[in-house]
Structure formats: C-alpha cells, structure tokens
C-alpha positions in Angstrom: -7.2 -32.4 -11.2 -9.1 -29.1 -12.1 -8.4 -27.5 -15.6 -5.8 -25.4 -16.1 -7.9 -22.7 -18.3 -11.0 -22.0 -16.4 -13.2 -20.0 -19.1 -14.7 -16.8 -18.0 -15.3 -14.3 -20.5 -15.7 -10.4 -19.9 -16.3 -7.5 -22.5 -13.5 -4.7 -21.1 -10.5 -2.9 -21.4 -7.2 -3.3 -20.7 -4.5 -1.2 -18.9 -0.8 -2.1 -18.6 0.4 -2.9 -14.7 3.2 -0.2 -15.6 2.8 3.6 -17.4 -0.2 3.8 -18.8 -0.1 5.1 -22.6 -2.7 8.0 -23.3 -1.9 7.8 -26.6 -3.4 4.7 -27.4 -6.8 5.4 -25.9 -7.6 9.3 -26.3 -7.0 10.3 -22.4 -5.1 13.5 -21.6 -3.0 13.3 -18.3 -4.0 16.6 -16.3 -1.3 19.3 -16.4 -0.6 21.1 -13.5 1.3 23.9 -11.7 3.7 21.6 -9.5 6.9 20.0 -9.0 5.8 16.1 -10.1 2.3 14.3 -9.3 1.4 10.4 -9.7 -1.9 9.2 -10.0 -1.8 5.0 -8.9 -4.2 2.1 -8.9 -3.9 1.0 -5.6 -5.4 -2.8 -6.3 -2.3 -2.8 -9.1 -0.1 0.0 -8.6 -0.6 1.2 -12.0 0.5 4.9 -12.4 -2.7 6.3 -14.7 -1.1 9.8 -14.6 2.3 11.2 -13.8 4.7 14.5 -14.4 8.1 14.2 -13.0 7.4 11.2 -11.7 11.2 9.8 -10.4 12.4 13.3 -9.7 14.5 13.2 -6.2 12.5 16.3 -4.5 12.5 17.5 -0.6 9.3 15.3 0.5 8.6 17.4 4.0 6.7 15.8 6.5 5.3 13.6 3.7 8.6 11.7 4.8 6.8 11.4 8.3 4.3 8.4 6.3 8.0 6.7 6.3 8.0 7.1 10.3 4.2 6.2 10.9 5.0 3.3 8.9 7.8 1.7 11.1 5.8 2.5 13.7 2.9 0.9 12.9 4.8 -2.3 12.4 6.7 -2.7 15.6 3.1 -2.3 17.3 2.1 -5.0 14.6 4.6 -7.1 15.4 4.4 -6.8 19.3 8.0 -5.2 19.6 6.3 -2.1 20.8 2.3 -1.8 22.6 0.4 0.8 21.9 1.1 2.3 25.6 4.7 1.8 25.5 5.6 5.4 27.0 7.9 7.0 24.3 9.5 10.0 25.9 10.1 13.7 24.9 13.4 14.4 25.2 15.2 17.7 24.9 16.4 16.9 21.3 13.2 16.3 20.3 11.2 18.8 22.5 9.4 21.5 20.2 9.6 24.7 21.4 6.4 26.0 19.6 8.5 27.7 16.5 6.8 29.0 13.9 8.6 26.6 11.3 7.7 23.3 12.6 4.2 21.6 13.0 4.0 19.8 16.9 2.6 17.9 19.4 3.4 19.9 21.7 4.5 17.1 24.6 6.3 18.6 27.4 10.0 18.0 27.6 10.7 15.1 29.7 7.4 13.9 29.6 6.1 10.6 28.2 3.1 9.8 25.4 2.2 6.3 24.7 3.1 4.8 21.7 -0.3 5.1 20.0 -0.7 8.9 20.7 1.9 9.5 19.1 1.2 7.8 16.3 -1.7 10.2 16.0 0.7 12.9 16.5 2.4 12.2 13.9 0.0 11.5 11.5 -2.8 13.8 12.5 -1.0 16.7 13.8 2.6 16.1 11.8 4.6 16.7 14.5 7.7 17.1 14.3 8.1 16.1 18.4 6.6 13.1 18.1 8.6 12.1 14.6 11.9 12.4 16.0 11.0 11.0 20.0 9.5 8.0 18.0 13.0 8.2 16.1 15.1 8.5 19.1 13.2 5.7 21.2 13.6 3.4 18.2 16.8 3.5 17.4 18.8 6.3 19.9 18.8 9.3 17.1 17.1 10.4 14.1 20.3 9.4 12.4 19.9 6.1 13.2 16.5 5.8 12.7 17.4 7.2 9.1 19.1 3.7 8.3 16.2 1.9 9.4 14.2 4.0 6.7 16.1 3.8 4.4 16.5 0.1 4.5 12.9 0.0 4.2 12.8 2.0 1.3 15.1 -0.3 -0.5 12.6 -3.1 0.4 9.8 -1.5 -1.2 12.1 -0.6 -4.4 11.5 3.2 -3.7 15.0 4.1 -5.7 14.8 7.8 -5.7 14.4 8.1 -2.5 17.1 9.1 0.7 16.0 9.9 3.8 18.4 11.9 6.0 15.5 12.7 9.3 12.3 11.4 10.7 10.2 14.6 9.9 11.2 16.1 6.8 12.8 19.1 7.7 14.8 20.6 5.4 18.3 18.9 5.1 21.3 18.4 2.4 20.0 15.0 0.4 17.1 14.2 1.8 14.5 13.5 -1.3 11.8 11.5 -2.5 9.9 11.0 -5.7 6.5 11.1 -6.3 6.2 7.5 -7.6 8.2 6.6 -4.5 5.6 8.1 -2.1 2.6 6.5 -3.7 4.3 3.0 -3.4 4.6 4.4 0.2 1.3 5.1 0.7 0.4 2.0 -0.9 2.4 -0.2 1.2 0.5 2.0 4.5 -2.7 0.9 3.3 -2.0 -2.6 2.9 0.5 -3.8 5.2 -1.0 -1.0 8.0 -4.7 -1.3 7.8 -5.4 -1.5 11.3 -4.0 1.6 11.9 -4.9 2.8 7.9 -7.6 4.3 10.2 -6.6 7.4 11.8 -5.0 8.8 8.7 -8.6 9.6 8.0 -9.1 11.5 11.8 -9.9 15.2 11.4 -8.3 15.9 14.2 -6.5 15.0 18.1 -5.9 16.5 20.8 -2.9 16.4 23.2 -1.8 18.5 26.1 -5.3 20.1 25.8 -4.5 21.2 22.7 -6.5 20.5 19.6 -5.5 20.6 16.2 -6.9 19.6 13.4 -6.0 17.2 10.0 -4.1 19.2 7.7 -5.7 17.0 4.8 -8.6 19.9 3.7 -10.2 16.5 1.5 -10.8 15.0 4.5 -13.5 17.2 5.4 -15.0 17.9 1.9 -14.7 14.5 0.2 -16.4 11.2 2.1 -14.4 8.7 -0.2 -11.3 10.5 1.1 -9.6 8.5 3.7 -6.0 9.7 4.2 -2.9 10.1 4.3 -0.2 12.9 4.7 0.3 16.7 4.1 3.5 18.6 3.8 5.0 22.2 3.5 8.8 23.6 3.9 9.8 27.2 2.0 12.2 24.4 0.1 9.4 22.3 -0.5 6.4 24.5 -1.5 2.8 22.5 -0.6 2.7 19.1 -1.2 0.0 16.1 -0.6 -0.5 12.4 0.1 -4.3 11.5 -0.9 -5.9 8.6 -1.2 -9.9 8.2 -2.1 -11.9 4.6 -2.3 -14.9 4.5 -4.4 -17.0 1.3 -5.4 -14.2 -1.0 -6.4 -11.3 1.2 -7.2 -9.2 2.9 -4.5 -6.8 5.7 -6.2 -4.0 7.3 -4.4 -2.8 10.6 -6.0 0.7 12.7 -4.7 1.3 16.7 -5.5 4.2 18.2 -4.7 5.8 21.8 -4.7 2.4 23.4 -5.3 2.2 27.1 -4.6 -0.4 26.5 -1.7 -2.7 24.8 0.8 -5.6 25.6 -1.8 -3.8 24.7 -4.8 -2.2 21.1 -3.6 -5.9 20.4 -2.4 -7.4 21.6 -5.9 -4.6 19.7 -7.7 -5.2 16.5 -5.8 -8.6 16.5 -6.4 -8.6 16.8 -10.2 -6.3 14.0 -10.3 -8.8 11.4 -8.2 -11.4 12.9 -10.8 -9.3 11.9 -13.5 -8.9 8.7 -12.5 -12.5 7.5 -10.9 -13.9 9.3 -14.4 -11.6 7.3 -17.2 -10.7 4.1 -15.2 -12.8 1.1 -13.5 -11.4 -1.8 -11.9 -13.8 -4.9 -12.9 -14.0 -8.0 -10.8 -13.7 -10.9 -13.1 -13.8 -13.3 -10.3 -15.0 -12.5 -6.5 -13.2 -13.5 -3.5 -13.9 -17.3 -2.6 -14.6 -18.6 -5.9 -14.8 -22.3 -5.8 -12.1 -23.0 -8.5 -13.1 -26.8 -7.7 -10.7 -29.5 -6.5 -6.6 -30.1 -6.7 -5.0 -33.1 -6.3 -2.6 -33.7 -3.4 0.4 -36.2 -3.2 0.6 -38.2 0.1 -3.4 -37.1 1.8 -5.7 -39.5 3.6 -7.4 -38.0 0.9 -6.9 -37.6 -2.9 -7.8 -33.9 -3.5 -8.6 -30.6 -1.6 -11.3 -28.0 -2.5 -10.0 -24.8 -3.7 -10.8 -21.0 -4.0 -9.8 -17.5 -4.5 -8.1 -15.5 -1.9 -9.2 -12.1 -3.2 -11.2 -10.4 -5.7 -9.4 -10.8 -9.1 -9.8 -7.4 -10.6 -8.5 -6.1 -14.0 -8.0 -2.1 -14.4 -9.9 -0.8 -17.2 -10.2 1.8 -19.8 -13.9 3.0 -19.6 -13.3 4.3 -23.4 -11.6 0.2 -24.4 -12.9 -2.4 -25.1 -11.2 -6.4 -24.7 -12.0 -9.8 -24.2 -10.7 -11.4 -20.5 -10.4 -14.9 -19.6 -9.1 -16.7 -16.4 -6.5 -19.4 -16.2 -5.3 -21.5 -13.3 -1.6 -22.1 -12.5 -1.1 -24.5 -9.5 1.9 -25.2 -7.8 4.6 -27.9 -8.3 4.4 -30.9 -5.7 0.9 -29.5 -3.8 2.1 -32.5 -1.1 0.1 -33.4 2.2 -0.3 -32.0 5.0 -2.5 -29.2 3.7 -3.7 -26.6 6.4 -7.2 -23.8 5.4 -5.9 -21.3 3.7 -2.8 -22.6 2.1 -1.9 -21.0 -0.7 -1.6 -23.7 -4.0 -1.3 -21.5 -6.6 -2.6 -18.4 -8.6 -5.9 -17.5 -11.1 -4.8 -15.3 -13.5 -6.6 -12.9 -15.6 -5.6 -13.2 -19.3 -6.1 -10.8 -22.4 -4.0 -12.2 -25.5 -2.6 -14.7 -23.7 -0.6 -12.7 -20.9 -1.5 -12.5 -17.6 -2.8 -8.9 -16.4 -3.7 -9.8 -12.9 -3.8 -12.1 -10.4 -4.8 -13.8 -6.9 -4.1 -16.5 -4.9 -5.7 -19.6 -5.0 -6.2 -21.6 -1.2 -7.2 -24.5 0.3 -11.0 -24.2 1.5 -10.2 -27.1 4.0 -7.2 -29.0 5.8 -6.3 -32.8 4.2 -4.3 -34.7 7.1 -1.3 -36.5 6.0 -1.8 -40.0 5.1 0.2 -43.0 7.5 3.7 -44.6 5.9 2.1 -47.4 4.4 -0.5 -44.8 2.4 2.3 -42.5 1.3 4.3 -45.9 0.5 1.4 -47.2 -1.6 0.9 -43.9 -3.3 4.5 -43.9 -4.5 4.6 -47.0 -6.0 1.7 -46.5 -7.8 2.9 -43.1 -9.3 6.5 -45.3 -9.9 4.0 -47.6 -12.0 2.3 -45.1 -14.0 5.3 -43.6 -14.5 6.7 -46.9 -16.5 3.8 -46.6 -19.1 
C-alpha cells in the first residue's frame, strides 16, 4: 500500500480558501466608486478582494447568468436539444422599448434552443430570458422557483430572484460574492457552452448586435461573462480573465457607467494576476503509485491525479508545501478507470490547503467466490495476531 505522506517540497506562499487578510502580507484591496465588488480564485474560490461583498443589491441582467445557466443544463442533460423551438410569446414579445435590451424574435415565432442561449447571453435579451422562462416552466414566476432552488444549491444566501431578466422588481437581489460563485459554477459545470460568453457578437432577425462586455474586445485573456444596467441598478459587470495558471473572476456593481464598470473591473483582474499565482505542486496524472484493493483478481491498482493540484499564493510570502495522500475506507473490487479512491492534499503546517482526486489508471475485475472467500480468511487470520 502506497504511503500516506508523499514528500514534495515547494518554496511558496500561502492564502486562506476563505477572505484573504491584507493585513498580514502588505496588499491593499483596490477602493472603488461602486455598490460592492469581489475579486475570486476560480481554481479555489478564494475571494482576494471584496467591498460589500454579501450586500442583497438589484443584480439586472447579471441575473440572466442564472437563466443561461439552467439552460445550459437541460441541453446538458438531454431534456432540451439545442433546436428545440422555444417560442416568443406575447408575454415575452419585446416591443423594441427603450428600457429593455432584446432579441428582437417576432411574436409568435420560434428560435431554437441554442439561439437563444446566445440571445441571452450575447445580446441580454430580455425576449429570450423570459420565452426560455415561460417554455421551462409556463411563467417567469415559476421559472423563479427553479432559480432559486438552484441558488440554494450553490449556497448563494443573499440572493432572491423574483424574474428571468433582471428587470427591476420588489425583492429581487443578489450579492456580489453570490454572483461570482455563479459565474464560477458557469464555467465549470457549463464549459461547453463557457464558449459563447466570450462571442463579440450575434445576430438574429437580421439584426446584429454586439457583446456588451467592452473587455472582450480589448483584453485576449478576457473570456466572459455578463453585463448589466437598470436606473435602480447603475452599471454593473460579470468578468472573468484566464492567464497562465490562474483564472480570476471579478464582479462590479452600481458603477456610474459603461466606462467606469469596465475601468473598475479591469483594475481588479490587475490586482489579482499582479499579487497572486496559483502554483502547481502536482500536475494532472501524477503516478501516486499503487493501492491495495480487497476482493481483485489482482492485489493492487495503479493510481493518479485527476487534476492539477494547485495552491494560491502570495507573490510577496513565502512557505514550505508538502503533499499527503488520503485514500478511501474499503477501496473493494470491481474497480472501473477513473474511479475515484481518494484525495492528494496539499499541506502547509499540517492543514490541508488544496486538494484533487486521486483515480484508478486502470480497471481490476472482481475476483471469483472462492478468491474473495480465500482473501477473507486470510485477513480473519491476520486479524488474530
């Protein structure tokens, strides 16, 4: 059976999974002219920055990454295709106002499932929001439990959603914090759609617009997600930039404009790519060697790391890392590739800062009754002495 401390030492600093304390290492959070901002690691969804962080405020059609999301996982999960017609009803019909961002689908007319999707993330409309609402559940209403239900799944506790689209509306709020965990969740559990939140723009009905997100076209690591604006609101901005082996993901809200949300966004990825690294103490597939298995044709299976194990880091700290291996109780026969058996942890003064799984590199077949009958007796036996 492999060690259970697997030695690999790394000069770097150390960050908290949680708030991170400025204090303690020199670094100024920016201050800003807005209603709240959060600046989170995505790889650990550690907030490096923050104002008013849990604040309830009016999200605008940053609550449309909500309806993008659900969205995108019924065509995941094969309860909706991507040409599933979705139609335009008269509830849901924009009528070109002023107030409201469209699509601009004609009443009574259909768009397939994946347009849409565009529509609402590319152009925010507020047509496609609510017909993607209505065809999910029968009214925005209704399609305001399902959000909210997934909400409480992803532990975003400031947050009520009353619409689909964000337009103003007695209770409906969100918190900065809450929208990065969001947009967190989009990247990860959405990545094959992750994609067109970086389109500049689509067009429908012969009518182009373009992305909303002004980053987009002025920043190459910049790769999504979601603008917003309501009179309530003010300017606000769902941002998330990649860069070597950090991916940041910064929300503004209630700036005083386009420019300024932009402006204010950016300095807060600059913050965080210039003070912060995430370092990879292990890459993905590390042969973490061999675990035994109870009841195999064979005695032991060959093991390795799921994902990169990456610590975030200080650039200004300095600290000592090791890994440790924790298996799993009772890693039992049959064993199928990719099985997950346990976790390699990164550890700085004996607490774990990180962690990824560890999986079978191979399959180990079950072994016949009299093997896992022999097997039992003679772990009975050891067992006596």
């Amino acid at each position: 059976m492999m060690s259970l401390l697997k030695k690999t030492t790394l000069t770097m600093a150390l960050l908290a999974v949680s708030v991170v304390s400025f204090a303690d290492n020199g670094i100024s959070p920016p201050k800003q002219d807005n209603s709240a901002y959060v600046l989170m690691d995505y790889d650990t969804g550690t907030i490096l920055a923050q104002s008013n962080a849990d604040t309830p405020l009016p999200p605008a059609s940053l609550t449309k990454m909500m309806t993008s999301y659900i969205l995108e996982q019924k065509l995941l999960s094969g309860e909706l295709s991507e040409t599933t017609p979705i139609k335009m009803s008269e509830t849901a019909w924009c009528r070109g106002s002023s107030r409201e961002s469209c699509m601009y689908v004609p009443l009574g007319e259909s768009a397939t499932a994946i347009d849409m999707l565009r529509g609402i993330i590319i152009q925010s409309g507020n047509d496609a929001s609510a017909a993607v609402a209505e065809h999910i559940s029968g009214s925005q209403s209704a399609f305001a439990v399902i959000m909210n239900d997934e909400a409480a799944k992803l532990g975003m506790n400031s947050t009520h959603f009353v619409n689909a689209t964000g337009m103003p509306a007695e209770g409906h709020r969100s918190s900065a914090r809450d929208l990065a965990v969001l947009a967190r969740t989009i990247i990860k559990n959405s990545a094959q759609y992750y994609v067109l939140y970086s389109e500049k723009e689509f067009t429908y009905n012969n009518i182009k617009q373009g992305n909303r997100n002004a980053l987009l076209f002025t920043d190459a690591t910049v790769d999504g997600l979601k603008t917003g604006h309501t009179s309530e609101s003010g300017y606000s901005l769902a941002v998330s930039s990649q860069k070597d082996n950090m991916r940041l993901i910064a929300i503004v809200l209630g700036a005083k404009s386009e420019q300024a949300r932009a402006k204010q966004a950016r300095e807060l990825l600059d913050f965080g790519f210039g003070h912060f690294e995430n370092v990879v103490i292990s890459p993905q597939g590390s042969d973490v060697g061999t675990v035994s298995v109870k009841f195999g044709k064979v005695g032991s299976v060959h093991a390795s790391t799921l994902n990169d194990l990456k610590v975030l880091t200080a650039k200004n700290q300095k600290s000592n890392f090791t890994t440790a291996i924790k298996l799993n109780d009772n890693i039992t026969a049959p064993i199928r590739k990719g099985q997950e058996l346990g976790q390699m942890m990164a550890m700085m003064d004996g607490n774990a800062v990180a962690s990824t799984p560890i999986i079978a590199s191979e399959d180990v077949e079950q072994a016949g009754f009299v093997g896992r009958m022999w097997q039992s007796l003679t772990a009975w036996i050891k067992g006596l002495f």
